[in-house]
N, C-alpha and C positions, 0 to 999 in steps of 0.2 A: 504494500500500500504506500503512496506517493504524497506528500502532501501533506495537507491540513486538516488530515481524516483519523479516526481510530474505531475499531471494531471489535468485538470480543464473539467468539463463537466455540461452543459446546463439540471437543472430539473424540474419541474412542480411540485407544489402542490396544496391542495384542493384548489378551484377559479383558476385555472389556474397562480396561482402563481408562478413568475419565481423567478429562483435563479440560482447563479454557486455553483456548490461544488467542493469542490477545496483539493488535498490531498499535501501534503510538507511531506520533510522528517525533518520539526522541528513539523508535527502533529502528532499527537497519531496514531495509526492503522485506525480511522475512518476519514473519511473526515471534515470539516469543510462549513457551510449553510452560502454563501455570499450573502447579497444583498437580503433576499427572502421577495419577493413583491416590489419590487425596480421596478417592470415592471407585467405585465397579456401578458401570451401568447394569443391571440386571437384564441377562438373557433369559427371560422367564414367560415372554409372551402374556404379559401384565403390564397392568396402566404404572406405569411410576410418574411421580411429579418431583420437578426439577423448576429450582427457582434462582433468579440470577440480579442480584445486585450490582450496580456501578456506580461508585458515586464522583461524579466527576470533578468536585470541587480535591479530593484528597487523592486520588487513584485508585484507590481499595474497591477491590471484586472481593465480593462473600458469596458464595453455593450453597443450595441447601437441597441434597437429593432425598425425596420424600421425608419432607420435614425437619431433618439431620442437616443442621449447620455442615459443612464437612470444609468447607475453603474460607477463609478471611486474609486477602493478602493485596496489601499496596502494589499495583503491578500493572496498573496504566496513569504514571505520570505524564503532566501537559495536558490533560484532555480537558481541562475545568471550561477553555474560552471555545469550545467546539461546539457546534448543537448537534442533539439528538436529532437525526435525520428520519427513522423509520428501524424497519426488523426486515430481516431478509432472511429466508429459509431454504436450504440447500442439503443436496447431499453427495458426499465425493467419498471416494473411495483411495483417493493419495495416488502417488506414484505420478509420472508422466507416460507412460503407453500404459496399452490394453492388460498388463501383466496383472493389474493391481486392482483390476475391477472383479467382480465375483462369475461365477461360470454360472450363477442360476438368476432368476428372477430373484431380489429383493424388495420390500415393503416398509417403508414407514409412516407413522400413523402419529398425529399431532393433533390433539383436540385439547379446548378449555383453556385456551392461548387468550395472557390478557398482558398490557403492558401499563406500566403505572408508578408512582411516583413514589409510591410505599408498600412496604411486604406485603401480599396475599394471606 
């Protein structure tokens, strides 16, 4: 990310290990790996709720996967004089070629999406 932008986004790795990764404009052109294993997404085929703080006056991202605090960490400085633009929902699979996407159909399912100025 270039610029006068920052973005924080929810991602998995092997063991379903969670993390944010999180881009600032005091980080390099790649993002920065918050928190990873600080929580496990659950592969259970169940509703989990995941909720995500920013506060942009100090930097501090705090997580709370189904209810459990599980991250509280200063780790997007500079973003106080930015505005919140929107939410954008994606889903990648990593890598640069075909190796790294999955050989079958996959499904993700988002419901009871709300954005707002204080905890849920």
């Amino acid at each position: 990310m270039n610029g006068n932008a920052w973005s924080t986004r929810f991602m998995f790795r092997n063991g379903s290990k969670g993390e944010v990764y999180v881009y600032t404009p005091a980080g390099d052109r790649y993002g920065k790996d918050i928190g990873l294993g600080a929580w496990n997404f659950s592969p259970d085929n169940k509703t989990h709720t995941i909720q995500q703080s920013v506060n942009r006056s100090t930097g501090k991202i705090t997580v709370w996967y189904d209810n459990q605090q599980v991250l509280s960490q200063n780790a997007a400085p500079g973003i106080g004089g930015i505005p919140f633009k929107g939410v954008f929902f994606s889903t990648f699979f990593g890598g640069h070629d075909t190796s790294w996407g999955p050989d079958h159909d996959e499904h993700a399912y988002f419901s009871n999406f709300a954005v707002g100025t204080s905890k849920f």
